[in-house]
RODO-2510 file (C-alpha; in nm, 4 decimals, decimal comma):
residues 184
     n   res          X          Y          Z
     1     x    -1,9950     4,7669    -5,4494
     2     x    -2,1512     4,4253    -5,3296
     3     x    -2,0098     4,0884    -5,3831
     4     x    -2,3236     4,0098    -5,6443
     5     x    -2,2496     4,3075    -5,8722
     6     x    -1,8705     4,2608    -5,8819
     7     x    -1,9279     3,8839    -5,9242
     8     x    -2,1046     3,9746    -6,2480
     9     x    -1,7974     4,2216    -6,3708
    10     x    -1,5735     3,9653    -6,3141
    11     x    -1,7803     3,7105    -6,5122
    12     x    -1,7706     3,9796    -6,7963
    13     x    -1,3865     4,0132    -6,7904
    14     x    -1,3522     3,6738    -6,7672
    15     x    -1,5400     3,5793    -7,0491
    16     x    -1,3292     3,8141    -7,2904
    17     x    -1,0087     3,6773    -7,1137
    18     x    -1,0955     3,3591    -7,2375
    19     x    -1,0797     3,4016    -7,5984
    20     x    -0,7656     3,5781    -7,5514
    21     x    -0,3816     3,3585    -7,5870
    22     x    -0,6162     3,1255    -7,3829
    23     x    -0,3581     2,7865    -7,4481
    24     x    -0,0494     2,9880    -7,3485
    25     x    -0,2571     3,1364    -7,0006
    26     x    -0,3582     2,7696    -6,9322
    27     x    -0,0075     2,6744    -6,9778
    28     x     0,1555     2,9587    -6,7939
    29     x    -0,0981     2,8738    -6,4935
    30     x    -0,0389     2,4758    -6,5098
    31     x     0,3403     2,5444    -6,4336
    32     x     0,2353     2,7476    -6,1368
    33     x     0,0513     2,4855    -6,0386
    34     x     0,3397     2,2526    -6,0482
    35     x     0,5690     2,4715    -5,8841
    36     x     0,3324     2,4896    -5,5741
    37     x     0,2423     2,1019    -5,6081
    38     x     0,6222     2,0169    -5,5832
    39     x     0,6602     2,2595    -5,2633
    40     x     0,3750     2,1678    -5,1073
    41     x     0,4369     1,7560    -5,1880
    42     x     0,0851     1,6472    -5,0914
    43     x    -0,1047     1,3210    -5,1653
    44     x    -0,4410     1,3397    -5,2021
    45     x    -0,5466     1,6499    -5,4154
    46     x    -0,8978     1,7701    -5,5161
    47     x    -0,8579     1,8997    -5,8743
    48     x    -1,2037     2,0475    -6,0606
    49     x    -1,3476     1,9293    -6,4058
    50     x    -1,3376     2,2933    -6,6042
    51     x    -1,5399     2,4937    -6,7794
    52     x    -1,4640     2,7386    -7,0662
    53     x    -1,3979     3,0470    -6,8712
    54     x    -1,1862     2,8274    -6,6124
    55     x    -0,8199     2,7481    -6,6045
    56     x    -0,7492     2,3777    -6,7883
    57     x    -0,6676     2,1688    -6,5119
    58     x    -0,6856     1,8320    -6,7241
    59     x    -0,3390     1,8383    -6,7641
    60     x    -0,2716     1,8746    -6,4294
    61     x    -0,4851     1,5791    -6,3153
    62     x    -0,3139     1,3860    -6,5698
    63     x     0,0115     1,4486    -6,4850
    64     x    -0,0326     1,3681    -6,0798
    65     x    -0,1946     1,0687    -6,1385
    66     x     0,1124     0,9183    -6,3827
    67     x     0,4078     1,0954    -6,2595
    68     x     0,3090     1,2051    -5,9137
    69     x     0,1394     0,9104    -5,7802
    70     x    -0,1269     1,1367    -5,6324
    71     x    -0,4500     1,0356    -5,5721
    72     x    -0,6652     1,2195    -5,7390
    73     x    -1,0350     1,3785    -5,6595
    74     x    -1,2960     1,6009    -5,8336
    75     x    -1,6134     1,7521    -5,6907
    76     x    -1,9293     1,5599    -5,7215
    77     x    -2,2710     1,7776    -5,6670
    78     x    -2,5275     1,6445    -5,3896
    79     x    -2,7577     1,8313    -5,2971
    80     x    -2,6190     2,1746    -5,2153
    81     x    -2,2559     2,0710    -5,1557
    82     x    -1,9960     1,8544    -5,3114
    83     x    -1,8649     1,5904    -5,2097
    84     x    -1,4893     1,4139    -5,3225
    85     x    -1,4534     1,1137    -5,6000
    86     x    -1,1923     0,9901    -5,7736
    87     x    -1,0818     1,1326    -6,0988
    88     x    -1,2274     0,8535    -6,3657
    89     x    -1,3581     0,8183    -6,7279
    90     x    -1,6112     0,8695    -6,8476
    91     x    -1,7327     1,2524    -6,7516
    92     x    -2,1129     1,3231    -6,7186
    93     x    -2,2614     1,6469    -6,7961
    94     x    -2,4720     1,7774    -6,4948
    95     x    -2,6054     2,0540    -6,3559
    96     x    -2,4601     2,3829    -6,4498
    97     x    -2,3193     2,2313    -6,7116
    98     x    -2,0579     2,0860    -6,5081
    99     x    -1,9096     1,7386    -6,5903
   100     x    -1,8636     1,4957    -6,3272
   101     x    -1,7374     1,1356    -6,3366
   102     x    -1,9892     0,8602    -6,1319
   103     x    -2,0549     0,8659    -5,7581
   104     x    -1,8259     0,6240    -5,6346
   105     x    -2,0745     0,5631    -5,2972
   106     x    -1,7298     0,5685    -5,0296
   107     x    -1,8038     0,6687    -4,6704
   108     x    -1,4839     0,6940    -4,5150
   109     x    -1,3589     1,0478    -4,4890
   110     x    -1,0846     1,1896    -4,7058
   111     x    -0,7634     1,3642    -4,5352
   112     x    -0,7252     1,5976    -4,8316
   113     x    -0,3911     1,7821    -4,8829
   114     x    -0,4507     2,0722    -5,1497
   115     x    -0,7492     2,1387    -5,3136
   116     x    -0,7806     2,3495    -5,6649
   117     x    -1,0152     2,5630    -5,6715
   118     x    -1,1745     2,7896    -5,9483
   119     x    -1,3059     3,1578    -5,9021
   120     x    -1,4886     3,4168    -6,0107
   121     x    -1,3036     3,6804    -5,8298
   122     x    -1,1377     3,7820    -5,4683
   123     x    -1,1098     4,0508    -5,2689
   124     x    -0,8389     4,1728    -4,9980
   125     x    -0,9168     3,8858    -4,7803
   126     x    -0,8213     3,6363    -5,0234
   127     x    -1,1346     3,4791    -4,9889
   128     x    -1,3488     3,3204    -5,2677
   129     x    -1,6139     3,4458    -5,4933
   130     x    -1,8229     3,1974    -5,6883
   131     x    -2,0916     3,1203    -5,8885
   132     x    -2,3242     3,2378    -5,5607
   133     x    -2,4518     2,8671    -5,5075
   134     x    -2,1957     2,7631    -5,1910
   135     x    -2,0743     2,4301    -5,3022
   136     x    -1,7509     2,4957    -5,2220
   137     x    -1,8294     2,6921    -4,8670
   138     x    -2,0261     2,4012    -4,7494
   139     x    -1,7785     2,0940    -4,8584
   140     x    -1,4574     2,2478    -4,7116
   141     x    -1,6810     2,3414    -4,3928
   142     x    -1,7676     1,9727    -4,3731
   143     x    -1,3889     1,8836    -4,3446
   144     x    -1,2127     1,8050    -4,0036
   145     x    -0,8865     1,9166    -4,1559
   146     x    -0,8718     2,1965    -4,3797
   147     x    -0,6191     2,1433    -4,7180
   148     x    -0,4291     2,4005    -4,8987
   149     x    -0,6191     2,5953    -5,1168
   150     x    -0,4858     2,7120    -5,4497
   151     x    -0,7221     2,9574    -5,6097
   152     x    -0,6851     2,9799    -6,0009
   153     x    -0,8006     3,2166    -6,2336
   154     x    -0,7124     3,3030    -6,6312
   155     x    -0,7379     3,6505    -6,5446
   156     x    -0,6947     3,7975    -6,1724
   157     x    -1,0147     3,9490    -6,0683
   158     x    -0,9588     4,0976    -5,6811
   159     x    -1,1712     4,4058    -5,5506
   160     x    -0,9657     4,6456    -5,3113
   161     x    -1,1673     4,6374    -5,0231
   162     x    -1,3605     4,3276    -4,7855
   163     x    -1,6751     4,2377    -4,9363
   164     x    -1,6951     3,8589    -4,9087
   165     x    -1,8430     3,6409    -4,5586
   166     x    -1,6063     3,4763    -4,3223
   167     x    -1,8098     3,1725    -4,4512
   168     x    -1,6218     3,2011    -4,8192
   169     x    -1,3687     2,9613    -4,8200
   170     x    -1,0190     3,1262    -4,8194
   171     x    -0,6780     3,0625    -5,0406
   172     x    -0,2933     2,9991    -4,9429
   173     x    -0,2181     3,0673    -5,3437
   174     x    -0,4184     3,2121    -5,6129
   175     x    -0,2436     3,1394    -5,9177
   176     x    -0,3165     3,3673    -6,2808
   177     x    -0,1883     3,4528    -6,5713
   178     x     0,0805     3,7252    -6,3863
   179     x     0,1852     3,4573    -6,1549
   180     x     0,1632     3,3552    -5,7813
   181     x     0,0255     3,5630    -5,5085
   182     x     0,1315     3,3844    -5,1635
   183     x    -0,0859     3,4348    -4,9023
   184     x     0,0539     3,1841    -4,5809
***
């Protein structure tokens, strides 16, 4: 199988996972998330804006910025990569339907300590499949120091055998509905 055709079964499955005890996945998931967050005690976190076959972060984002004191950052499209801004009101739809809050024109570098990270699907190498565009590949290339990744999924889609690049970006967690897999 290549990474294209199992990138579309895994959109497929995903979809129908979705519609299915959705709220209580999300919430299942978000209490992973914590559980890593408070192990892992970082700062600065990059969090995504999701969409309707993704895990519901929001709570999450909320919850670091008032209890946490985390700073917190979403993806921002330029070009072909992202780039890190601060979590803010109000949320523009953009390309791909994704929603993104305003470019907030910084230049320094950020020292990220976790990033969250939706997927499609992994395989044995714990490594990310995507949409197929690279926006992730490219931004965490771009970074001196690579964060923690958590991977997070509604419904864990992994293939048995290597068929993603040494270029897709790789997790320490990938957090579903059946719980944590560790991968340190």
């Amino acid at each position: 199988m290549i990474k294209n055709d199992f990138r579309q079964l895994c959109i497929k499955k995903l979809k129908i996972c979705s519609k299915q005890n959705k709220l209580y996945k999300n919430k299942y998931i978000v209490n992973e998330i914590l559980k890593v967050i408070k192990i892992e005690k970082p700062k600065h976190i990059l969090l995504y804006i999701p969409l309707d076959m993704e895990v519901d972060v929001r709570s999450v984002i909320n919850k670091l910025r008032k209890e946490y004191k985390c700073k917190v950052y979403v993806p921002y499209m330029v070009n072909k990569t992202l780039k890190a801004v601060p979590y803010r009101l109000p949320l523009n739809v953009k390309k791909y339907n994704i929603k993104e809050p305003k470019n907030s024109y910084t230049k320094y570098r950020l020292n990220l300590d976790l990033a969250i990270v939706p997927i499609i699907g992994t395989d044995i190498t714990y490594r990310r499949i995507g949409f197929g565009v690279g926006f992730y590949d490219r931004f965490f290339s771009s970074l001196k120091k690579q964060p923690k990744i958590i991977f997070t999924q509604l419904c864990l889609c992994k293939y048995s055998q290597n068929i993603t690049q040494m270029h897709d970006i790789k997790a320490n967690y990938i957090i579903t509905n059946k719980g944590t897999i560790w991968n340190k």
